[in-house]
C-alpha positions as CSV (number, residue, x, y, z in Angstrom):
1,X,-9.7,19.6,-4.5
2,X,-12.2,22.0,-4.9
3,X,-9.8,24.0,-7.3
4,X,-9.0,21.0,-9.0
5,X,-12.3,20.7,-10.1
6,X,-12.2,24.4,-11.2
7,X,-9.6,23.6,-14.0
8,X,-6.5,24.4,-11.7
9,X,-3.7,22.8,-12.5
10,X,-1.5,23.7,-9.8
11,X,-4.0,23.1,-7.6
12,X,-4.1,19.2,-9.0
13,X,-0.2,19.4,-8.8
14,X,0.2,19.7,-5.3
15,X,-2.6,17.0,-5.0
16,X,-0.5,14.8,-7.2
17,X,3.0,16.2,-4.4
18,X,0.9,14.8,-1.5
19,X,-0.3,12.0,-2.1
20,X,2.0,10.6,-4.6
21,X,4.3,9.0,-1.8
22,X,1.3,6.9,-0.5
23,X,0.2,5.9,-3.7
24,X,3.5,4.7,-5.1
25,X,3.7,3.0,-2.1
26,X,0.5,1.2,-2.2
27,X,1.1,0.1,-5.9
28,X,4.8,-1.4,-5.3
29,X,3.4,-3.3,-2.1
30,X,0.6,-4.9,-5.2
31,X,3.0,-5.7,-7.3
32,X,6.5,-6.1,-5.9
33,X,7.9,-3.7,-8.2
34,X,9.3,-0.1,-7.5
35,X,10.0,0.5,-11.2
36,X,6.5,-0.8,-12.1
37,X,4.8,1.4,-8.9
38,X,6.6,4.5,-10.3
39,X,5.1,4.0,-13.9
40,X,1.7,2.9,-12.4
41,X,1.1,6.1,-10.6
42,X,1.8,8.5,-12.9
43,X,-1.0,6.5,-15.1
44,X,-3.3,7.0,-11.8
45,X,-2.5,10.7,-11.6
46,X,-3.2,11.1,-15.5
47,X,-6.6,9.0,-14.7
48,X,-7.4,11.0,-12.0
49,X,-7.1,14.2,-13.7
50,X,-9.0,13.1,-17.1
51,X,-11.8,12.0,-14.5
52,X,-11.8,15.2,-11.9
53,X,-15.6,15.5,-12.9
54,X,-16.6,12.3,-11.7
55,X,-15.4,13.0,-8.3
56,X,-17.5,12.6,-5.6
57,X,-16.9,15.5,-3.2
58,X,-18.7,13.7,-0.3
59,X,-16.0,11.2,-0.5
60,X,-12.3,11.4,0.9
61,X,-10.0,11.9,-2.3
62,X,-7.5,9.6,-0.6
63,X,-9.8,6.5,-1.1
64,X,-11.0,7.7,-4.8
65,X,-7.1,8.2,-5.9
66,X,-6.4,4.6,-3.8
67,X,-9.1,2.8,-5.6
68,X,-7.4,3.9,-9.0
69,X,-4.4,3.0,-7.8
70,X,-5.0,-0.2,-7.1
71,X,-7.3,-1.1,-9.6
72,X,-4.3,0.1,-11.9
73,X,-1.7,-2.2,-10.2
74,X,-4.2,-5.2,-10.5
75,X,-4.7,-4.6,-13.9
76,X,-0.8,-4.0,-15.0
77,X,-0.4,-7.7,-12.8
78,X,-3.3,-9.5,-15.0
79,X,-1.5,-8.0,-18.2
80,X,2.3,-9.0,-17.2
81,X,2.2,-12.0,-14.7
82,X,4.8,-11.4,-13.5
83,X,6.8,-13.9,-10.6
84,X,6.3,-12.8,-6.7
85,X,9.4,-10.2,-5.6
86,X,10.7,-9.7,-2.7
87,X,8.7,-7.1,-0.7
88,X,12.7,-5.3,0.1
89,X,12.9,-4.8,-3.9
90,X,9.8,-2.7,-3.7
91,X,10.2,-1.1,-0.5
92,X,13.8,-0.3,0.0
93,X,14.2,1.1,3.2
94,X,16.1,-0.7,5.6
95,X,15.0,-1.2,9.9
96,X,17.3,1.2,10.0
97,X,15.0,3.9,7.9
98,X,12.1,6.0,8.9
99,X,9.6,2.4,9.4
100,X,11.7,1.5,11.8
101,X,10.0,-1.5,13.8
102,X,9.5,-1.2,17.9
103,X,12.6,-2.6,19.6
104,X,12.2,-6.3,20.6
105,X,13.3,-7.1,24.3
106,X,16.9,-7.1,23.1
107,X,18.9,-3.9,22.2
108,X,21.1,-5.9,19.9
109,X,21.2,-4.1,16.8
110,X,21.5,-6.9,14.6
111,X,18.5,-8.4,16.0
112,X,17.0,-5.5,15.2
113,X,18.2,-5.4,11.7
114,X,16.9,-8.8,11.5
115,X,13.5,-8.4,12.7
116,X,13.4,-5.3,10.6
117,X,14.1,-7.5,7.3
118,X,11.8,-10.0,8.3
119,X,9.1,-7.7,8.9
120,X,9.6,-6.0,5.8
121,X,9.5,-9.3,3.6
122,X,6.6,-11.0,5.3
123,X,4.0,-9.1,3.5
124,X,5.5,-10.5,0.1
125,X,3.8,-13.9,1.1
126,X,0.6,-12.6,1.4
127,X,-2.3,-12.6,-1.1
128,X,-2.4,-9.6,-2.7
129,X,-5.7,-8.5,-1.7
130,X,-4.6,-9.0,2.0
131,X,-1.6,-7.4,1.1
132,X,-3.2,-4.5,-0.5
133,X,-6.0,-4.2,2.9
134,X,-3.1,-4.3,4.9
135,X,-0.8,-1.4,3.3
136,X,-4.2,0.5,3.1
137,X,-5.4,-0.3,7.2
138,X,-1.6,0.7,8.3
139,X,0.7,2.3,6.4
140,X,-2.1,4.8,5.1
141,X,-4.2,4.7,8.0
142,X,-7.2,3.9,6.3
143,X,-10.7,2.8,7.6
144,X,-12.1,-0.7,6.9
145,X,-15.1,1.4,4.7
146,X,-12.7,3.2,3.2
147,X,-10.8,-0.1,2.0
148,X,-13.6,-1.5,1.1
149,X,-14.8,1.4,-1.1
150,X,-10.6,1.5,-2.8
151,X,-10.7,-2.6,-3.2
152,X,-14.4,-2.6,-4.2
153,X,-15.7,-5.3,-1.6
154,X,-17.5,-4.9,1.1
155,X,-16.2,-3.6,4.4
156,X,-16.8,-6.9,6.0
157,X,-14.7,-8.5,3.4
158,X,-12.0,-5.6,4.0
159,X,-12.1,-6.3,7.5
160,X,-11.6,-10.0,6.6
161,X,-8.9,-9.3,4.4
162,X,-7.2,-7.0,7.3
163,X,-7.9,-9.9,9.7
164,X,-6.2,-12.5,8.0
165,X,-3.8,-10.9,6.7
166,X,-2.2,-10.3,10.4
167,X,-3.1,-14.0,11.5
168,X,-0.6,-15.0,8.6
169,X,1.8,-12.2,9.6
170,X,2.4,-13.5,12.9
171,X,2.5,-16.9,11.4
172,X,5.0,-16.2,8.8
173,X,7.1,-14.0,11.9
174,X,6.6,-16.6,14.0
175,X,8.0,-19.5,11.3
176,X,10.8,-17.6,10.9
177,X,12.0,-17.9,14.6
178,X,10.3,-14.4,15.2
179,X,7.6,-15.9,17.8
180,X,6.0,-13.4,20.5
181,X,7.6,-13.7,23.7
């Protein structure tokens, strides 16, 4: 980052190759759209870059590029409206990809496969600040400050978010015939 801010444009390039997985991710979990995500961060790279000075090296450049991210995605949603998708539409790896969930008791792989779908479209259900704190807490491994700082709440709020977000989880899961054991 520290060349970045230099003018190096390779050095913002391979920030752009590393995190640009995460953030595409993050952005089609918002809006249900992989197309959509795609287009939405390259805008957030192209923000980031036009605003490299008002970076604030005492903060992780995972949470800055996050918060553009998402406040990208949110606005793109305000402007289009666009009808919920299915979470598989934006997200399409299968159980059988590399989030592949924990084996349930069973070793029948069509359970499996069919845990793995439900797990996958649950989230679609959710608000999508829930869904956002969520994708932020465990796909990217983010702390509840650090969600607070890329949503712009406070970290009681992310927490909340994070919170309720599992509670309807496991009720959606467990709805669908997936109850705990």
């Amino acid at each position: 980052m520290v060349q970045a801010l230099a003018g190096s444009q390779s050095a913002f390039e391979q920030i752009v190759h590393r995190y640009q997985r995460p953030v595409v991710s993050l952005i089609a979990r918002i809006t249900g759209d992989r197309a959509m995500a795609e287009d939405l961060a390259q805008e957030t790279f192209v923000k980031a870059f036009r605003s490299l000075a008002a970076f604030d090296t005492t903060r992780r450049l995972s949470s800055w590029l996050f918060r553009i991210a998402h406040n990208s995605a949110i606005d793109a949603m305000r402007r289009s409206h666009p009808p919920p998708a299915s979470i598989d539409a934006a997200h399409p790896a299968s159980a059988a990809g590399s989030h592949e969930p924990a084996a349930p008791s069973g070793p029948d792989p069509v359970e499996r496969q069919e845990l793995g779908r439900a797990l996958q479209a649950a989230p679609a259900e959710l608000r999508s600040d829930q869904r956002a704190a969520i994708v932020l807490r465990y796909e990217n491994g983010l702390s509840f400050a650090e969600i607070a700082t890329v949503l712009g709440i406070p970290e009681v709020t992310a927490r909340s978010h994070v919170h309720r977000a599992r509670k309807e989880l496991a009720r959606l899961l467990t709805a669908s015939g997936w109850a705990p054991p």
